[in-house]
C-alpha positions as CSV (number, residue, x, y, z in Angstrom):
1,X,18.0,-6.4,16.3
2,X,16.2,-3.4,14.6
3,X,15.6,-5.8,11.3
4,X,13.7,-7.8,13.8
5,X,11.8,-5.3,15.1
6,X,10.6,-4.2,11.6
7,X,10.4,-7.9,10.8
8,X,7.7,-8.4,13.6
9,X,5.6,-4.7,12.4
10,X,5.5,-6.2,9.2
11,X,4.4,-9.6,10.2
12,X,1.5,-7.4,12.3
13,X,0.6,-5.4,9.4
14,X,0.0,-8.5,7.5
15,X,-1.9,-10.5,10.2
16,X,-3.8,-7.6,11.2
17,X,-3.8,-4.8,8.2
18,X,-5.1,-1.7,8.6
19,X,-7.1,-0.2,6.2
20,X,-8.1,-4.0,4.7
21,X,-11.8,-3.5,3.4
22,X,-14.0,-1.6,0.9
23,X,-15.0,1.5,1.1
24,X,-18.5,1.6,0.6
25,X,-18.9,4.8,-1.5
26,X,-15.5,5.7,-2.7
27,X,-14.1,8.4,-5.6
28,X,-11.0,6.3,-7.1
29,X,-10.4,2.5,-7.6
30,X,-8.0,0.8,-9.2
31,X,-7.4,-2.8,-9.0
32,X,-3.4,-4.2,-9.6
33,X,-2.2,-7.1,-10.2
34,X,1.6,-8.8,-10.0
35,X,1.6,-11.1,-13.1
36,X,4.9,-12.8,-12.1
37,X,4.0,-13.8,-9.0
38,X,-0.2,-13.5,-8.9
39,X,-0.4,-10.8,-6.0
40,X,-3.3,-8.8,-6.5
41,X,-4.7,-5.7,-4.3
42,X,-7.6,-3.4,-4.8
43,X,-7.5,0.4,-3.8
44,X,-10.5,2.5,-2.5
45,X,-10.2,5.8,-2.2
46,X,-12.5,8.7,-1.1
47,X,-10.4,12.2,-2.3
48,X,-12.1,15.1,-1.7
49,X,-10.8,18.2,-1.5
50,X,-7.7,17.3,-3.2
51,X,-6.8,15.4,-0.3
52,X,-7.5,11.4,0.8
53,X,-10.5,11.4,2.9
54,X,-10.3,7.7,3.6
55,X,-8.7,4.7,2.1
56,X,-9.1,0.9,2.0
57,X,-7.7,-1.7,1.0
58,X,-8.4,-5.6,-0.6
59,X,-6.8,-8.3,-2.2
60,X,-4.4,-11.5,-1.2
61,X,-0.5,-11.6,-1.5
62,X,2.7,-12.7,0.4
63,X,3.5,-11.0,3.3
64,X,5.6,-8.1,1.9
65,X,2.2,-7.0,-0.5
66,X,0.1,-7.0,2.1
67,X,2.2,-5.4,4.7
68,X,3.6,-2.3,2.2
69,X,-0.3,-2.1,1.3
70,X,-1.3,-1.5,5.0
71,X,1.5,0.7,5.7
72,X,0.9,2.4,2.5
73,X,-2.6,3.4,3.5
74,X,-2.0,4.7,7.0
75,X,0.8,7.0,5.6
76,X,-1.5,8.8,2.7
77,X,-4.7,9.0,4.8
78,X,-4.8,12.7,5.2
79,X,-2.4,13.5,2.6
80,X,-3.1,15.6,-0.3
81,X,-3.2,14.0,-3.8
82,X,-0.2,16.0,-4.6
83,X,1.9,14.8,-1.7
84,X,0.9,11.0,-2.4
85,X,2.0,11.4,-5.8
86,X,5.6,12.1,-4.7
87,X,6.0,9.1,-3.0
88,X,8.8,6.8,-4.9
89,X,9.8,3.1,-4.2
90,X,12.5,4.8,-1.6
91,X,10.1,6.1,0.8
92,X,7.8,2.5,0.7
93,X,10.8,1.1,1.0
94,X,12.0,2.9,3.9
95,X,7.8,2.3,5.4
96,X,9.0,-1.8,5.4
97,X,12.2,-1.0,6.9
98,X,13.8,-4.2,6.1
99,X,15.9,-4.8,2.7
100,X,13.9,-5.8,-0.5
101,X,15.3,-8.0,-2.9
102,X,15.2,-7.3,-6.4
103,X,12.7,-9.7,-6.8
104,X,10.6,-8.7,-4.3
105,X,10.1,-5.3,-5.3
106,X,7.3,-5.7,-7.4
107,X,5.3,-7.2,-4.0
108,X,6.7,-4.1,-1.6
109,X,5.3,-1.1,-4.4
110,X,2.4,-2.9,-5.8
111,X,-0.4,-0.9,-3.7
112,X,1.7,2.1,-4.6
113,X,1.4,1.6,-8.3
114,X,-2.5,1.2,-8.1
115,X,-2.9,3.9,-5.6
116,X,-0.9,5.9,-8.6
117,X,-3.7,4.5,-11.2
118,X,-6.0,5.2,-8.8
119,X,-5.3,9.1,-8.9
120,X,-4.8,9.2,-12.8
């Protein structure tokens, strides 16, 4: 029952994503790409302050990249650089709230390793 329910947010996020765009004036971009399956997602950010201003998102992807991307960007809007660079694969994991299969992890923390790159 409550893997359906996260089933169904995820399925949302990806039909409807928040975040999905350019910014047009941004600070930090990095663009990531999933060589084993061809997932690729672009990060916008606007950090000033130390802390994420606003965020956007592009690219294309399965469900599970796209989803972790939009749920990835409402969670570190308004978050300080420092906090954002805490975040592990645990806590995008626990954002999805379904289980990951190994090989599905690279989709789930792709938008996490460019917003990483991003901030570097």
């Amino acid at each position: 029952m409550i893997d359906d329910m996260y089933q169904e947010i995820i399925l949302e996020h990806y039909k409807q994503p928040s975040n999905f765009g350019k910014l047009e004036k941004y600070s930090n971009y990095f663009r990531e790409v999933n060589p084993t399956c061809g997932d690729g997602v672009e990060v916008f950010l606007m950090v000033k302050d130390g802390k994420i201003e606003d965020v956007k998102f592009s690219g294309q992807g399965c469900v599970v990249s796209m989803a972790a991307s939009s749920m990835l960007t409402e969670n570190i809007k308004g978050k300080t650089v420092e906090e954002i660079k805490k975040l592990g694969k645990d806590d995008v994991f626990k954002m999805l709230g379904i289980p990951i299969s190994h090989a599905r992890e690279k989709c789930a923390l792709l938008s996490l390793k460019a917003v990483n790159n991003a901030l570097k």
